[in-house]
N, C-alpha and C positions, 0 to 999 in steps of 0.2 A: 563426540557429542556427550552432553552430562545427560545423568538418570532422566529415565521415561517419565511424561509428566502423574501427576496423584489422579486420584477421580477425580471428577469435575472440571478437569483443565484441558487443556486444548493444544495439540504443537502437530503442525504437520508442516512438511517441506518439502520441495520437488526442483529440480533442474530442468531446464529447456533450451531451446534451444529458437532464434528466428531467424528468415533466411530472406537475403535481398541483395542489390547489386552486386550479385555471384559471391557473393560470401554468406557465413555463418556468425551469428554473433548468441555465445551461450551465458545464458543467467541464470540464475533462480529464485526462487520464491517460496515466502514463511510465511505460514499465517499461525498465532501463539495466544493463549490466554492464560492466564495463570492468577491465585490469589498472592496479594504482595510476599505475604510471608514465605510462602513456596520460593518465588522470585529472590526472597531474600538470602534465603538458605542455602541457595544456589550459587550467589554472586561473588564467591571466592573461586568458584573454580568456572568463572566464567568471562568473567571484567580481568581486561588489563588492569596495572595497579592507575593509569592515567585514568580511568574509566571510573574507576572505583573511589576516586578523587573527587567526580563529581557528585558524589553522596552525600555528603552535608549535611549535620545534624541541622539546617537550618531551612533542607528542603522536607515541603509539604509529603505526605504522602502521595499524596495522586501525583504529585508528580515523579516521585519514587518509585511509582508502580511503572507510571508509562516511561520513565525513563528505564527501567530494568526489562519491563516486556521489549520495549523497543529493542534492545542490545542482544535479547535475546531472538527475537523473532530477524534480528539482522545477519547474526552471527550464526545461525542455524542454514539462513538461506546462502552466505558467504563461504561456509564451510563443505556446502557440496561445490562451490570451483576448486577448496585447496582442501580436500580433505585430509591433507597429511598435517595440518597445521591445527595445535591444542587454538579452544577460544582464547584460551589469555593474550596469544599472538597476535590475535585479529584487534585491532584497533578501530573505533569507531568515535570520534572527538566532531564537537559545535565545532562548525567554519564562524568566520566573522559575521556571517548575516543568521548564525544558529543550524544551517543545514548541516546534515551529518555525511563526512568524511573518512572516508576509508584507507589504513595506510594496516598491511599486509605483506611477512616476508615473502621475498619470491614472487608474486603480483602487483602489477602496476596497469594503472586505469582502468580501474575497477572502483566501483563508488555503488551506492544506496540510496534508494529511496525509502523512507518512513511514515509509518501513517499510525496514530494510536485512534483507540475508542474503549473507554473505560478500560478495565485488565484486558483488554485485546490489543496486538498487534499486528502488521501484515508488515511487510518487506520485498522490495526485490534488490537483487544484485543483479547487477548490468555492467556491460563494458561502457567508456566513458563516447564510445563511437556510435554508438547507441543508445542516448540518452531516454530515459521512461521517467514515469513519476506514477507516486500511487494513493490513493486515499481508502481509509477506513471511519465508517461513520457508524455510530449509533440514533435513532432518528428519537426526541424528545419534543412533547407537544407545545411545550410554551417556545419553542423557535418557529413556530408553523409562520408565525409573521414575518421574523425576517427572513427568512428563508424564502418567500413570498418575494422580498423586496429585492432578491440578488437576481432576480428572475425576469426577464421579456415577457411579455400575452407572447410573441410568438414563438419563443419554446417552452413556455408552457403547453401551449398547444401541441407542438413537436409532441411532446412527451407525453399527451395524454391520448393519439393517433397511439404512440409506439408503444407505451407501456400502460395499459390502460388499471384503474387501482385508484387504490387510496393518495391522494392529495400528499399529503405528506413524503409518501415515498417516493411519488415521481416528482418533486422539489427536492428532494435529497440525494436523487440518482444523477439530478443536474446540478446540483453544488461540487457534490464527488467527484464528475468527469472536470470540473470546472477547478479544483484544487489539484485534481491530481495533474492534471495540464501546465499549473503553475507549477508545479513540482519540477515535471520533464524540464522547463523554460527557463528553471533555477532564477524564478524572478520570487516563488512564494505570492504571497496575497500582498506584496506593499507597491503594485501599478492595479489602475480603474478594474474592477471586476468587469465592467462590460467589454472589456479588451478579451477576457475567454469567451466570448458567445458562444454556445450549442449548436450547431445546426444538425442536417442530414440525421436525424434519428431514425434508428431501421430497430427491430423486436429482433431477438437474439430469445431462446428458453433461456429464461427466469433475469433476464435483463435484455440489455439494449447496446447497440452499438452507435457513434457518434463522430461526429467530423464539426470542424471547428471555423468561424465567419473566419476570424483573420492568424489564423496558423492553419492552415490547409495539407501542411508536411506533414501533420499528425493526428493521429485516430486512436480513440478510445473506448471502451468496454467497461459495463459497470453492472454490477448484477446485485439484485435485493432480496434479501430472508430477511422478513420484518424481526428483531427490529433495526439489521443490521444493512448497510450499506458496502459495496468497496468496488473501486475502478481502477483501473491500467489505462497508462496514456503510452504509447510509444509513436517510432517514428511511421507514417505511412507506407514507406518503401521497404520495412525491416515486417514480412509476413506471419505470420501462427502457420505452422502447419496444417492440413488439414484435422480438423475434430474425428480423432481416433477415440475418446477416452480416456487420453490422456496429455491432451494441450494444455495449456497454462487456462485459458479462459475454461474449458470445462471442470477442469480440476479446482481454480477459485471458486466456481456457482457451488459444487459439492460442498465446499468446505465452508462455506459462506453457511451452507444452510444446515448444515452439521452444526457451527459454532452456536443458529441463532439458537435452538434446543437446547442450550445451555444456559440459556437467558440473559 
């Protein structure tokens, strides 16, 4: 792993583990902020030279940032399954519909999910028999409308039984569980949004847990530090272990509200 991040930045990362139809299936999870320039500084000895390709003097910034936080906040969570492997190794390249693809010496079906929100990243590595997906949000008030419009009266309602608050954020706790779903589904946002419906909202401390009208195989977790968002979809049968203090879901809420403190 390259140098510990400057003040102001953010990089934490954990390994876990879930367990279901008598097996074990282990991933882990990044969550990273960084200013570009930091990001940049770093991306020699971070980026494959393919990776490093997609740089471009012709890409924007912001998408420089979330493109290099991503690789990082991916490569940091990929790097506790092979920790014997420098980042340059680890590859991470756009598939044909843009989702990111993982190809890694020595491991095979292992893949990422991605989620950016300004200089933040979150990540999980997962085996490919266990598919997840994950979202990171930042909640901004001139979206309160559409955000409004991706939404049912009755999970709206859900959500405000389970996670009671400001407006905003429980509309964003329900776009989050709703992208991060399309993520797991590797369908993305391009099939009808009312095809992720919310249902079954239960209160979880500092979010909410969630099951879905028409994928019922899969449950999700989403937890809010104003003014940040972020959710895990996995499969239903693939369990968390019990909340010791250091489960994937207790450990994201920490770190969720760690990062919002940095604004």
């Amino acid at each position: 792993m390259s140098a510990p991040p400057a003040p102001g930045s953010f990089r934490r990362a954990a390994a876990f583990t879930l367990e279901g139809d008598g097996r074990n299936f282990d991933g882990a999870m990044a969550l990273v902020a960084a200013p570009l320039a930091e990001l940049e500084a770093a991306a020699p000895g971070e980026l494959a030279p393919e990776e490093a390709a997609l740089l471009t003097e012709r890409l924007a910034p912001a998408r420089r940032q979330s493109l290099l936080a991503g690789r990082r906040a991916a490569k940091d969570a990929l790097g506790l399954l092979a920790p014997e492997l420098d980042p340059r190794d680890i590859r991470i390249l756009p598939g044909l519909f843009g989702q990111p693809v993982v190809t890694m010496p020595g491991r095979a079906n292992v893949q990422v999910s991605l989620a950016h929100a300004d200089r933040a990243a979150f990540a999980i590595a997962h085996p490919e028999a266990c598919p997840m997906g994950v979202d990171l949000e930042r909640f901004v008030p001139a979206h309160l409308g559409a955000l409004r419009e991706q939404t049912t009266a009755r999970e709206r309602e859900a959500m405000r039984a389970a996670a009671p608050g400001e407006e905003g954020q429980q509309l964003l706790l329900l776009w989050s569980l709703k992208e991060a779903l399309s993520k797991a589904l590797r369908t993305g946002l391009t099939v009808p949004f009312p095809l992720f419906e919310v249902t079954h909202l239960s209160p979880v401390p500092g979010g909410v847990t969630a099951q879905f009208a028409n994928f019922a195989q899969y449950e999700g977790i989403a937890f809010a530090a104003a003014p940040f968002v972020a959710a895990v979809v996995r499969p239903r049968l693939a369990l968390w272990p019990e909340p010791d203090g250091s489960a994937l879901p207790v450990r994201l809420r920490d770190w969720l509200g760690a990062l919002a403190t940095l604004g």
